[in-house]
Chimera marker file (.cmm) of the C-alpha trace (Angstrom):
<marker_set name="trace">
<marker id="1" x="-90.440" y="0.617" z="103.115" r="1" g="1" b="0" radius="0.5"/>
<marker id="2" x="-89.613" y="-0.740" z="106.872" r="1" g="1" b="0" radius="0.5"/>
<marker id="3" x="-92.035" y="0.413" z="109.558" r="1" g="1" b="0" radius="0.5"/>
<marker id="4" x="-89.505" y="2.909" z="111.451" r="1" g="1" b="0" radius="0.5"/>
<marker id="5" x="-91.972" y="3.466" z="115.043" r="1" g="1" b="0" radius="0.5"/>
<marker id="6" x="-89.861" y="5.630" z="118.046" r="1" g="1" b="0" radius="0.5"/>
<marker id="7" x="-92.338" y="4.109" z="120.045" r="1" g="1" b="0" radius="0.5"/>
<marker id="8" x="-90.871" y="0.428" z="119.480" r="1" g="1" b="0" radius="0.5"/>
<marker id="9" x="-86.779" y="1.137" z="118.114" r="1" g="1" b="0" radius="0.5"/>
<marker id="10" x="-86.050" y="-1.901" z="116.215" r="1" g="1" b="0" radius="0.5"/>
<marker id="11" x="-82.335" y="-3.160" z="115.337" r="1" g="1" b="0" radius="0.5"/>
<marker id="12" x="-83.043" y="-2.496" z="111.465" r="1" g="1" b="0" radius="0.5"/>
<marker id="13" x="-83.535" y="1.296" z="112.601" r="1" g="1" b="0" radius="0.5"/>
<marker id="14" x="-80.898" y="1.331" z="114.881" r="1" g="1" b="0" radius="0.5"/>
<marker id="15" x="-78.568" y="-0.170" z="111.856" r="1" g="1" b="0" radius="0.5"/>
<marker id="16" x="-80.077" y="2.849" z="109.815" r="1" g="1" b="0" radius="0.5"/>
<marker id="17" x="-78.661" y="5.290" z="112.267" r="1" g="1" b="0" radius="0.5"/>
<marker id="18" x="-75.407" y="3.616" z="112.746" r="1" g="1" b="0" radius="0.5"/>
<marker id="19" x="-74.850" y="3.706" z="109.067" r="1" g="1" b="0" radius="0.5"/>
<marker id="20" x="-75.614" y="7.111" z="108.332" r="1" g="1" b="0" radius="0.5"/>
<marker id="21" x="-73.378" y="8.047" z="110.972" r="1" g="1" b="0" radius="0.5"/>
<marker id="22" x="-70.325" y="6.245" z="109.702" r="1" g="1" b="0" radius="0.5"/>
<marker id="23" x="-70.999" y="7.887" z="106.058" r="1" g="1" b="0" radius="0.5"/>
<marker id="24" x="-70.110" y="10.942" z="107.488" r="1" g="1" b="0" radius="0.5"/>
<marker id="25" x="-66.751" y="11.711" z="106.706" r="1" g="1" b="0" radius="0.5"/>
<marker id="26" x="-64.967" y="13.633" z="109.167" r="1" g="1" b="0" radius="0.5"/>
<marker id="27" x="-67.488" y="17.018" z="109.887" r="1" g="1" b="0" radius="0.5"/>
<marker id="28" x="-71.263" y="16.348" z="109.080" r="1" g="1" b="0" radius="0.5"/>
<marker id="29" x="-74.368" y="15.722" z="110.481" r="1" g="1" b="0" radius="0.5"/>
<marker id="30" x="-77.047" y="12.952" z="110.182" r="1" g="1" b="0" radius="0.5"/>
<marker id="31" x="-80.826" y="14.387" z="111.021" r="1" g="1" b="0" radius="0.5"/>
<marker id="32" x="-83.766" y="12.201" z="111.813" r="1" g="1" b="0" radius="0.5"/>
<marker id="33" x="-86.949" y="12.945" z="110.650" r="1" g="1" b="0" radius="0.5"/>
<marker id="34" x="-90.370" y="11.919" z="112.735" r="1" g="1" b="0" radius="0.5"/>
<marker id="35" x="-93.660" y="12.171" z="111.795" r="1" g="1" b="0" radius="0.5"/>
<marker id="36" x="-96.675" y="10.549" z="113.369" r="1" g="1" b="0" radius="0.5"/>
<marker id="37" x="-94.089" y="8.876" z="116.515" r="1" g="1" b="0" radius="0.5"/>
<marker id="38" x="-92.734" y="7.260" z="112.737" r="1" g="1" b="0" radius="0.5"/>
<marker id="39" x="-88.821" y="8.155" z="111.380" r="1" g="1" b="0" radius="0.5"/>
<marker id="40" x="-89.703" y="9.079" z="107.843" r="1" g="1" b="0" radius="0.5"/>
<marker id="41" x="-86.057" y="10.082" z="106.304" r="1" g="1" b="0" radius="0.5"/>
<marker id="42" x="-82.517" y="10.274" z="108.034" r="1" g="1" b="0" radius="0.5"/>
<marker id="43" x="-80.426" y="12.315" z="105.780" r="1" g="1" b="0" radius="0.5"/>
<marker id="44" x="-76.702" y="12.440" z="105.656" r="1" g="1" b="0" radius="0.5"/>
<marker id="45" x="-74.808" y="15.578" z="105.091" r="1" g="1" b="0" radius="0.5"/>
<marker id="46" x="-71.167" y="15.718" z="104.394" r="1" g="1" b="0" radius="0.5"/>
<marker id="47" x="-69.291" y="19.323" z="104.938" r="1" g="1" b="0" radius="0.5"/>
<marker id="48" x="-66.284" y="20.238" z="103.315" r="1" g="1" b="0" radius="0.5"/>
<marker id="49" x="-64.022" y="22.341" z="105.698" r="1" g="1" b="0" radius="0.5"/>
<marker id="50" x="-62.576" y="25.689" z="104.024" r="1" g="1" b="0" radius="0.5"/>
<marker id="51" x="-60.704" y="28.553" z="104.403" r="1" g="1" b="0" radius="0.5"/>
<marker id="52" x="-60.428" y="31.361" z="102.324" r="1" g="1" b="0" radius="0.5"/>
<marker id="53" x="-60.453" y="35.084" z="103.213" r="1" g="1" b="0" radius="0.5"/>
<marker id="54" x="-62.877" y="36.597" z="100.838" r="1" g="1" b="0" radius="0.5"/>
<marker id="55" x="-62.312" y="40.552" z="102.100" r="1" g="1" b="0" radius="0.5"/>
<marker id="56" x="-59.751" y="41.353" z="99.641" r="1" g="1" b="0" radius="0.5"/>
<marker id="57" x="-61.535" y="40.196" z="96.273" r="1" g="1" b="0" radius="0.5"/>
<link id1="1" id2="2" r="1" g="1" b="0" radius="0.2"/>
<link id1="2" id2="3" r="1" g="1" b="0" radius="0.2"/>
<link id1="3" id2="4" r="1" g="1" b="0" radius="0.2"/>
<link id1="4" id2="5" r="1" g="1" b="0" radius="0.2"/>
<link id1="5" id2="6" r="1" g="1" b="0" radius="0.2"/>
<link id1="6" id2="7" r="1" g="1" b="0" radius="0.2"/>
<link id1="7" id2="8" r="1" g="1" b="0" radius="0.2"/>
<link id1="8" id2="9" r="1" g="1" b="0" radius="0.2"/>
<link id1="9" id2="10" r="1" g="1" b="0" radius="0.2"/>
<link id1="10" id2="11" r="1" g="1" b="0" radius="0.2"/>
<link id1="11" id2="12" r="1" g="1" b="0" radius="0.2"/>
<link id1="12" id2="13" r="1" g="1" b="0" radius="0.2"/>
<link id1="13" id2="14" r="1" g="1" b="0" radius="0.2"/>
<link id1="14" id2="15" r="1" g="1" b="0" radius="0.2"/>
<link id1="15" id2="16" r="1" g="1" b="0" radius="0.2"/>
<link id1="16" id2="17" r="1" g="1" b="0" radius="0.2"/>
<link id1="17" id2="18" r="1" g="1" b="0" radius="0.2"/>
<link id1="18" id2="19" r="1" g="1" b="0" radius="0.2"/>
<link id1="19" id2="20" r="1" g="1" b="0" radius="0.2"/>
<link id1="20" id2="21" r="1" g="1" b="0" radius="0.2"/>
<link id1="21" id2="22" r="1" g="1" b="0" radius="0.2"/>
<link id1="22" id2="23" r="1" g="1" b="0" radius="0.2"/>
<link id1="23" id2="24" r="1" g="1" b="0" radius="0.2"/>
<link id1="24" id2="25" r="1" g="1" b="0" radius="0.2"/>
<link id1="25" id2="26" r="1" g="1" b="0" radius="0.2"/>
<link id1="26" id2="27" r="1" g="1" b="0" radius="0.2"/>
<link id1="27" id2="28" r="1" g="1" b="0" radius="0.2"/>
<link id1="28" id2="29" r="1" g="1" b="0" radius="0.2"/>
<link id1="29" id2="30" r="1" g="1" b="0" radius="0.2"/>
<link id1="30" id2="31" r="1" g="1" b="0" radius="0.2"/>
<link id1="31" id2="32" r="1" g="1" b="0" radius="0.2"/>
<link id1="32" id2="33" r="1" g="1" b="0" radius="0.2"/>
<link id1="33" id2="34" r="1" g="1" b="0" radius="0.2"/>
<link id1="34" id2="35" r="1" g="1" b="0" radius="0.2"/>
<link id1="35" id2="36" r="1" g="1" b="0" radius="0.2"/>
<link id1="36" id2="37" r="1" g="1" b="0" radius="0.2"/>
<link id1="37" id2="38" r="1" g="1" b="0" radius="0.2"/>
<link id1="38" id2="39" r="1" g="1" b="0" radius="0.2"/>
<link id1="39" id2="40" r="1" g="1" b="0" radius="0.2"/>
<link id1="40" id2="41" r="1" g="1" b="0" radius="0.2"/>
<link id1="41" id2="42" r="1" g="1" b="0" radius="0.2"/>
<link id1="42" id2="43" r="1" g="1" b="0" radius="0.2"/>
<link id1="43" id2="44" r="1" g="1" b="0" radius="0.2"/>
<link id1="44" id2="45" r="1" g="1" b="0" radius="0.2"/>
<link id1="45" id2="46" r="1" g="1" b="0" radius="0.2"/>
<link id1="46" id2="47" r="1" g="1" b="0" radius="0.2"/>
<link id1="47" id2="48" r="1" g="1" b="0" radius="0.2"/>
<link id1="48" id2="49" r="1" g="1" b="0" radius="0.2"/>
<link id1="49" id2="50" r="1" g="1" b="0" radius="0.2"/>
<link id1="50" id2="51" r="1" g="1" b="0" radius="0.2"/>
<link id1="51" id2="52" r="1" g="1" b="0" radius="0.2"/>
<link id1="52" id2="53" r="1" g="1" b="0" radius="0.2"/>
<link id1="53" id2="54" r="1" g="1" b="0" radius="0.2"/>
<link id1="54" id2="55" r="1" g="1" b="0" radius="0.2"/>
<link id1="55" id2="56" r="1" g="1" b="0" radius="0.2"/>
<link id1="56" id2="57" r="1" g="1" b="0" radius="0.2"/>
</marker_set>
């Protein structure tokens, strides 16, 4: 595992970010997770846009 400090942002880290942020296609998010001034997980989430009107069911 790479050494992920916010106190010193490296490129690798930086290419992390950037990478998780193009896997999100269209709507998403991408969080960032610190613990100890150290990123520990950056998860992707993809969302699937929807409409359906549910009142009549």
């Amino acid at each position: 595992m790479v050494d992920y400090s916010t106190k010193k942002i490296t490129k690798d880290l930086l290419d992390e970010i950037k990478t998780a942020l193009k896997n999100v296609r269209g709507w998403g998010s991408v969080e960032i997770y610190v613990q100890d001034s150290k990123v520990t997980q950056i998860t992707e989430r993809n969302i699937k846009k929807t409409s359906h009107n549910i009142k009549n069911l």
